[in-house]
KEKE-3310 file (N, C-alpha, C; in steps of 0.2 Angstrom, whole numbers, plus 5000, padded with zeros to 4 digits):
npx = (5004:5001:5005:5003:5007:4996:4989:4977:4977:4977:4990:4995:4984:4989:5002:4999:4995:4999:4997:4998:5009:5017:5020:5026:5026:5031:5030:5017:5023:5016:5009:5018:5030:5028:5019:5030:5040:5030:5028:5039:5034:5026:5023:5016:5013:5006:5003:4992:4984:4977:4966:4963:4952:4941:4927:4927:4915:4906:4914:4923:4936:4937:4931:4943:4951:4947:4946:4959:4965:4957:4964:4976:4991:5005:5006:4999:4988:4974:4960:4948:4931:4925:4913:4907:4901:4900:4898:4912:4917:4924:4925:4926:4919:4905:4894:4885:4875:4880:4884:4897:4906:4909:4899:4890:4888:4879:4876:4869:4858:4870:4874:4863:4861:4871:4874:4864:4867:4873:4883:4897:4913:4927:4938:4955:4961:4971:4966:4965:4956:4970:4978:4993:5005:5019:5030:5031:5030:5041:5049:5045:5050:5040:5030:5035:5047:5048:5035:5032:5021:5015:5002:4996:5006:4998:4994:5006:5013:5005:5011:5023:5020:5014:5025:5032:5026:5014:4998:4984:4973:4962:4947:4935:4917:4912:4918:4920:4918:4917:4920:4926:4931:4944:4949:4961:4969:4968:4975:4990:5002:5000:5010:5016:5011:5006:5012:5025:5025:5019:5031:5042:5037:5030:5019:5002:4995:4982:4979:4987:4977:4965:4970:4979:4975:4960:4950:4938:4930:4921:4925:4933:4944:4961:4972:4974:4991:4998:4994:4998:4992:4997:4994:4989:5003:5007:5000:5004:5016:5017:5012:5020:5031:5023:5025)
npy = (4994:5012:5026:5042:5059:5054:5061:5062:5053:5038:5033:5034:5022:5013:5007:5001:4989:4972:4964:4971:4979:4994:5007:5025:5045:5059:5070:5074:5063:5061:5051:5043:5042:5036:5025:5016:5014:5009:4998:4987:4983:4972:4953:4947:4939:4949:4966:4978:4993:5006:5020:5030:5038:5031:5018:5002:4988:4976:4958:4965:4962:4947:4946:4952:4945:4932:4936:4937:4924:4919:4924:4918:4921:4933:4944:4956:4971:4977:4984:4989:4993:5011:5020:5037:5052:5064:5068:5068:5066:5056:5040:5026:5026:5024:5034:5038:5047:5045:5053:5065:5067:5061:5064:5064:5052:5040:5027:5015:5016:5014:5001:4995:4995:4996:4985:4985:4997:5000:4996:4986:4977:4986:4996:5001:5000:5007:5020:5017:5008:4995:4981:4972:4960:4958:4954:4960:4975:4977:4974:4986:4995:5002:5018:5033:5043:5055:5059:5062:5076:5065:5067:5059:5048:5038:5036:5035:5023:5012:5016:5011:4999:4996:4996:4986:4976:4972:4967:4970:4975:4978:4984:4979:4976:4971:4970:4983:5001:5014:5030:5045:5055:5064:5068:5065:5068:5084:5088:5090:5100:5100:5092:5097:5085:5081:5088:5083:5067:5072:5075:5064:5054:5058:5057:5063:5063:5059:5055:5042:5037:5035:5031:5019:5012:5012:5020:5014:5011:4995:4980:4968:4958:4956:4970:4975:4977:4994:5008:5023:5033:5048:5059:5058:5055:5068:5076:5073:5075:5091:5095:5091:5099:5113:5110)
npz = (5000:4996:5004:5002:5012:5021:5031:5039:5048:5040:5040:5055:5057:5049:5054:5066:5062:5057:5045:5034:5023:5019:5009:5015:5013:5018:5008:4996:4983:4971:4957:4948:4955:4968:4965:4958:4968:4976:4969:4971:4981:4979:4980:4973:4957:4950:4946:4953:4949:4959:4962:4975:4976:4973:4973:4975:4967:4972:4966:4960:4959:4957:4944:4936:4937:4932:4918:4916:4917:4906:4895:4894:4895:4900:4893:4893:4897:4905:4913:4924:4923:4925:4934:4933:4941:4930:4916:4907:4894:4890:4883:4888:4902:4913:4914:4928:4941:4955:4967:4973:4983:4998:5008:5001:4992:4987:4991:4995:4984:4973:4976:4972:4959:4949:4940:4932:4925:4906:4895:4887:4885:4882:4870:4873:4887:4900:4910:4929:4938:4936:4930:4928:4924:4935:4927:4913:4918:4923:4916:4907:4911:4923:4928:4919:4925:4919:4916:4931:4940:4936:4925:4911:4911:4911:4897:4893:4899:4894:4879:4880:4882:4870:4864:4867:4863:4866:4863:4871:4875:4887:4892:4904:4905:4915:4928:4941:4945:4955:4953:4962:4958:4950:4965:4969:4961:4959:4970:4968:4959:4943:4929:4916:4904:4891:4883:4885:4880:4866:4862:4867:4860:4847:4843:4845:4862:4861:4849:4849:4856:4849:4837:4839:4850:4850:4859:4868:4859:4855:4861:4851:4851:4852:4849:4828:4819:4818:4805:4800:4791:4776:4780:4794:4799:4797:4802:4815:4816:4813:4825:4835:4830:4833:4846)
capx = (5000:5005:5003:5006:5006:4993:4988:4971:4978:4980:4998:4994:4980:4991:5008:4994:4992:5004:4995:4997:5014:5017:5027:5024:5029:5029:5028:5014:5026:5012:5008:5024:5036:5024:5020:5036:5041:5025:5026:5045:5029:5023:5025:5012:5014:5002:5001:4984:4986:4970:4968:4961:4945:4936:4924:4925:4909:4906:4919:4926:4942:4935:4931:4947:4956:4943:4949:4967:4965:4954:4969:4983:4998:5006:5006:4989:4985:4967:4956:4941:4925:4923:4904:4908:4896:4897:4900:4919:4920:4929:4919:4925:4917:4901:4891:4877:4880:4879:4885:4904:4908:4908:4893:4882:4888:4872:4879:4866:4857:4874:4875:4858:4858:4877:4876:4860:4869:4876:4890:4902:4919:4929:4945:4961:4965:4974:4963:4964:4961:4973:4981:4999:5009:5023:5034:5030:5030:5048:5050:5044:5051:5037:5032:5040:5047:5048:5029:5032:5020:5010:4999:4998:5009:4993:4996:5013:5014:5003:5015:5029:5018:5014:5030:5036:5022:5008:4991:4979:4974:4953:4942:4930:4916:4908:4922:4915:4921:4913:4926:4923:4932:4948:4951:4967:4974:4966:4980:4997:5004:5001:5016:5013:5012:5004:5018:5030:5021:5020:5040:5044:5033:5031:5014:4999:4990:4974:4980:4989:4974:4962:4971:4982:4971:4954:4949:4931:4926:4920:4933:4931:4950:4969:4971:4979:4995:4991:4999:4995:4992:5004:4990:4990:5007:5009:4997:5009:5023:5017:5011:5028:5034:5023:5025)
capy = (5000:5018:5031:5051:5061:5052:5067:5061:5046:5032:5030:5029:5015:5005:5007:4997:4983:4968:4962:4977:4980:5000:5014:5032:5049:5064:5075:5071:5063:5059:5043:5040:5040:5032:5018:5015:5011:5003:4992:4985:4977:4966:4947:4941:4938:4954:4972:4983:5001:5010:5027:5031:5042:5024:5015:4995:4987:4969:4955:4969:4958:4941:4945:4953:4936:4927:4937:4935:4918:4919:4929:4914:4922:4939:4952:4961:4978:4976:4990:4989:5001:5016:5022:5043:5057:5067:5068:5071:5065:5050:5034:5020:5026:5024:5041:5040:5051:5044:5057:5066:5066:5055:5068:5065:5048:5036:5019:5010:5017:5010:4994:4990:4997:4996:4981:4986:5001:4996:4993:4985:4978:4990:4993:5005:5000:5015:5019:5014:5002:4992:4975:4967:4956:4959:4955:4965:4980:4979:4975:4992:5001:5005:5023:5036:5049:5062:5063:5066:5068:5059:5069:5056:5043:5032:5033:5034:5018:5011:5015:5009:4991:4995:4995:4979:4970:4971:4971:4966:4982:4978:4988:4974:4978:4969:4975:4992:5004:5021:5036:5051:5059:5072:5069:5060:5074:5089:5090:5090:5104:5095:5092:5096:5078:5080:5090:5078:5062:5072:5076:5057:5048:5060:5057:5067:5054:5058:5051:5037:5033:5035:5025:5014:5008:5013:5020:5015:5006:4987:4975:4964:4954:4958:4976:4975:4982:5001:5010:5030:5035:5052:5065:5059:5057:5078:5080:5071:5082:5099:5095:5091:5104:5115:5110)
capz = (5000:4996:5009:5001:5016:5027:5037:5039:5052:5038:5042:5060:5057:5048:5059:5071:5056:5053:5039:5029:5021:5017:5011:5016:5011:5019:5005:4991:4978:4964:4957:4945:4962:4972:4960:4955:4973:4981:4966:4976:4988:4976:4980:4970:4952:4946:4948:4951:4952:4961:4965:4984:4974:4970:4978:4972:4967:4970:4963:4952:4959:4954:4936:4933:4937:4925:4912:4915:4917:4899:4891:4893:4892:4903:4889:4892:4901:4908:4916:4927:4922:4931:4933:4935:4941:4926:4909:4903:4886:4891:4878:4891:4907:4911:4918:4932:4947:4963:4973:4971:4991:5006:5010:4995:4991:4986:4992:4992:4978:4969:4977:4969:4952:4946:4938:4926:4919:4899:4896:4883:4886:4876:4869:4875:4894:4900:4916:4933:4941:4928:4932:4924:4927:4934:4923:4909:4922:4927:4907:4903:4918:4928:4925:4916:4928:4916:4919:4938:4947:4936:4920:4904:4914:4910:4891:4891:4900:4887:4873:4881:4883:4863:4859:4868:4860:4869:4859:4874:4880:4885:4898:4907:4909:4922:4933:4941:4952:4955:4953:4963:4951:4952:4971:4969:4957:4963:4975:4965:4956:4936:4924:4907:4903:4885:4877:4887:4877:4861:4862:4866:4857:4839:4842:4853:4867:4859:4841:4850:4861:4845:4830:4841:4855:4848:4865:4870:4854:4856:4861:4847:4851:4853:4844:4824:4821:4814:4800:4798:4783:4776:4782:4801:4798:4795:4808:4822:4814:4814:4833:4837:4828:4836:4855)
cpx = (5004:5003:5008:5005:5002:4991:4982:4970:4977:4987:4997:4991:4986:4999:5004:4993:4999:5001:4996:5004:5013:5022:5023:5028:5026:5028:5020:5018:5022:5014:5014:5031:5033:5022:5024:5038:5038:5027:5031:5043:5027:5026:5021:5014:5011:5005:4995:4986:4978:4971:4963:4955:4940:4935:4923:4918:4912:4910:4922:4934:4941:4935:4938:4951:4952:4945:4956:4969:4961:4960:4974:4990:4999:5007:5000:4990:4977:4964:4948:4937:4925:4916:4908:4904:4893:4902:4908:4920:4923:4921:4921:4921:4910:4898:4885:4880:4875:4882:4893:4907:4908:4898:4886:4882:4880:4873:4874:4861:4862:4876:4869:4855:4865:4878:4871:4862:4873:4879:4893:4908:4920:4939:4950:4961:4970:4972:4963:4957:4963:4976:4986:5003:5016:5029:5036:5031:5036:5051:5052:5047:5046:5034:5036:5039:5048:5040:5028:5027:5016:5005:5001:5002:5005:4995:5003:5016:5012:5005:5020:5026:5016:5020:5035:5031:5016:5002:4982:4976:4966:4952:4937:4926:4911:4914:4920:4918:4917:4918:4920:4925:4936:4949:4957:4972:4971:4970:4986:4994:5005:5008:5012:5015:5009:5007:5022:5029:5022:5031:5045:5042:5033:5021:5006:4994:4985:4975:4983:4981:4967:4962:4972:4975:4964:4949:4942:4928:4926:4923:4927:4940:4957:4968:4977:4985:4992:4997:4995:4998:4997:5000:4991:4996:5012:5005:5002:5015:5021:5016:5017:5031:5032:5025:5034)
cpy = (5006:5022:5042:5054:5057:5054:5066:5053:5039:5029:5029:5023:5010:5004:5000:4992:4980:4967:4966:4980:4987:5004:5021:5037:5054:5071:5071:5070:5063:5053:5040:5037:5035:5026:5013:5010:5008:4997:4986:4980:4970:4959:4945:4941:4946:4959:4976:4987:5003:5016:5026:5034:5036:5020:5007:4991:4979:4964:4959:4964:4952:4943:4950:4945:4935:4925:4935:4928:4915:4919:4921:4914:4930:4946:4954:4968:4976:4980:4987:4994:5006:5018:5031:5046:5062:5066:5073:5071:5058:5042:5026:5020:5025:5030:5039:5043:5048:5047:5056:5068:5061:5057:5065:5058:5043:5029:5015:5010:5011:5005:4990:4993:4997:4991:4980:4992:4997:5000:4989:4982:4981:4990:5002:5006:5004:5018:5014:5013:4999:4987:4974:4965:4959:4960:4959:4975:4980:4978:4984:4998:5004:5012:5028:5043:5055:5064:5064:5073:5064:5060:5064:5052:5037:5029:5031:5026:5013:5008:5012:5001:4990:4995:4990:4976:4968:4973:4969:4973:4984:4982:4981:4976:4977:4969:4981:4994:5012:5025:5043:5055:5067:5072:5068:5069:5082:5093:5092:5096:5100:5098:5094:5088:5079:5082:5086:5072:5065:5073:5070:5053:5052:5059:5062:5059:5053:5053:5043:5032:5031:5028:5019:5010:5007:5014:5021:5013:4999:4983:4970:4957:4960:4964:4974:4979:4990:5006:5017:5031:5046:5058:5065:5059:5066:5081:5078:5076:5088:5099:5095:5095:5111:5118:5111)
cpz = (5000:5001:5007:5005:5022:5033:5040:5042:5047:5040:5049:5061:5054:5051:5065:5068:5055:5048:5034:5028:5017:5015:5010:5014:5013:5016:4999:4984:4970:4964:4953:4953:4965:4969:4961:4962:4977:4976:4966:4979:4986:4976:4976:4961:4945:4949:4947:4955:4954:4964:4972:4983:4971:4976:4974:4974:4969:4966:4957:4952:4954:4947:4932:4932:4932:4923:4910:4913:4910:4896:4890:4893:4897:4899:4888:4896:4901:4913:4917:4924:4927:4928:4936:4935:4935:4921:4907:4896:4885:4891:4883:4899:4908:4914:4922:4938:4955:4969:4971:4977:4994:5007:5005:4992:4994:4985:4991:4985:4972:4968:4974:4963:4947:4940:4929:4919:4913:4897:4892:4887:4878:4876:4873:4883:4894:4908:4923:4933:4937:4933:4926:4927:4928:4932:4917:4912:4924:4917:4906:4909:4923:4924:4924:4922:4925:4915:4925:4939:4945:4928:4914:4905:4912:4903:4887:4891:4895:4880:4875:4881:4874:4859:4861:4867:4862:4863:4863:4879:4881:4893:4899:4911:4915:4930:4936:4946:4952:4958:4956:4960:4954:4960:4972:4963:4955:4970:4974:4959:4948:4933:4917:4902:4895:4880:4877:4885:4869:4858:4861:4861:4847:4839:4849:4857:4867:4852:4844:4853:4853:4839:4833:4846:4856:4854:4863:4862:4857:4856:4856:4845:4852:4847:4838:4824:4817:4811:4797:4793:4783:4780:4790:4801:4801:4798:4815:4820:4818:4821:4837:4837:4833:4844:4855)
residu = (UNK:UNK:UNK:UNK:UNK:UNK:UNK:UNK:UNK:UNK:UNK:UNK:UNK:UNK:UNK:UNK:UNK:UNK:UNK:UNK:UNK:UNK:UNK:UNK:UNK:UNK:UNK:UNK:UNK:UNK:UNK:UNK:UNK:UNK:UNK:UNK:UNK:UNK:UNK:UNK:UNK:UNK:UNK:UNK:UNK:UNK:UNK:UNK:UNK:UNK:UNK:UNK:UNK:UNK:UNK:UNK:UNK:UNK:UNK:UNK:UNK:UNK:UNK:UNK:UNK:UNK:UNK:UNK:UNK:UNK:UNK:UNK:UNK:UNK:UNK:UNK:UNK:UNK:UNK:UNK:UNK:UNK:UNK:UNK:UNK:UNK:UNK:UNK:UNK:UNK:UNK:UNK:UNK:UNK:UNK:UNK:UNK:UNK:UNK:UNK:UNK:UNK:UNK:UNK:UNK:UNK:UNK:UNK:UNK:UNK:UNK:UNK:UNK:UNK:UNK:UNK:UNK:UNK:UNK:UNK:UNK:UNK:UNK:UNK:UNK:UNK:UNK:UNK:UNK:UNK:UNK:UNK:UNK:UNK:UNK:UNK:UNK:UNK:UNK:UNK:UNK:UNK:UNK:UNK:UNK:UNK:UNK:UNK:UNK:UNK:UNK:UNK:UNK:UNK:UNK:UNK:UNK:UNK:UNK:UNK:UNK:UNK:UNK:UNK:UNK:UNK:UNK:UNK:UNK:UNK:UNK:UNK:UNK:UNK:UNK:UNK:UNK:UNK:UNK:UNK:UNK:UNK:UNK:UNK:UNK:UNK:UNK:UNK:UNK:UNK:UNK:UNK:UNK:UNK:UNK:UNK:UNK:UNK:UNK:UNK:UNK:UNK:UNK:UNK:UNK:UNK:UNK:UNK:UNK:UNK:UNK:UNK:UNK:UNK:UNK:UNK:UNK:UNK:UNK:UNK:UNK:UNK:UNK:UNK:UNK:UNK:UNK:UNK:UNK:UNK:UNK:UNK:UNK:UNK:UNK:UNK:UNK:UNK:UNK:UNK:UNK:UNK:UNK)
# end
């Protein structure tokens, strides 16, 4: 478990816990630092990253394994559903608002209606909670600290699993979790992670997440390889060029 500050008596509770194997910091390092070294903890064979702004639904555990256990092999990326209060834009989430606090939260409401909203497994895993194995994770380095403390660390990781071969990159959706959205990074001073992705990669994190990963269209298998044509091409250019 990670603990960023812990001002809020988490690091006291689990000082008082064997069971519970931690590391703290007394600054808010972001999630690239913090990862990177909680991820040091792992004995088990996998990695699932989860932000502290998410309420787990029912076996969202269980039917991640399933799928793993579907999959056959450790080159995947795999992400839960999130269900989030209000409309971003974002084609893999699903949207009902069940309250964006502690205060307003609609637990039970959610405990007895989560499972009727529709819903798709789709494609472009990218999003926590995400699961891999850890092999593949120490592969790719974990993530990249030049997103410190964190902005577009998601998709960058992503590429860096796209470019050691990965093409298993599904959103599940009878996994669920309900995001309360922006609590976890509403606290940290952001990077400019999107220039810093278009600069390394040649490409921007929307065109990547678009062509290559087909974010939030209908998992229909392992994603093809993908060959931009000369116009995206001259569009990733001049963006480069720009930034």
């Amino acid at each position: 478990m990670i603990v960023n500050e812990g001002v809020d008596g988490t690091r006291d509770f689990l000082k008082g816990r064997t069971d519970i194997e931690f590391i703290s910091f007394d600054t808010n390092v972001g999630i690239c630092e913090a990862l990177n070294k909680g991820s040091l903890l792992a004995v088990t064979d996998h990695i699932l990253y989860i932000n502290d702004d998410m309420y787990v639904l029912p076996d969202w555990d269980v039917v991640l394994m399933d799928e793993i256990k579907k999959v056959g092999h450790n080159r995947f990326f795999i992400s839960s559903t999130m269900i989030e209060p209000a409309d971003t834009g974002n084609p893999c989430v699903v949207v009902r608002d069940y309250g964006n606090s502690i205060e307003t939260f609609g637990e039970e409401e959610l405990l007895s209606t989560y499972k009727d909203l529709p819903k798709a497994d789709w494609y472009g895993s990218t999003w926590p909670p995400n699961i891999i194995h850890k092999e593949l994770w120490n592969t790719v380095g974990g993530l990249s600290m030049e997103f410190s403390p964190g902005m577009y660390s998601d998709p960058d990781l992503s590429m860096k699993l796209w470019k050691a071969g990965v093409r298993y990159f599904k959103g599940v959706a009878a996994s669920r979790v309900y995001h309360f959205g922006t609590k976890s990074t509403g606290r940290i001073k952001k990077n400019d992670g999107k220039k810093t992705f278009q600069q390394k990669w040649g490409i921007s994190p929307g065109d990547f997440s678009k062509f290559y990963l087909k974010r939030g269209m209908k998992w229909e298998g392992p994603l093809p390889e993908v060959s931009l044509n000369a116009v995206q091409k001259l569009k990733g250019l001049l963006k480069k060029i720009a930034r």
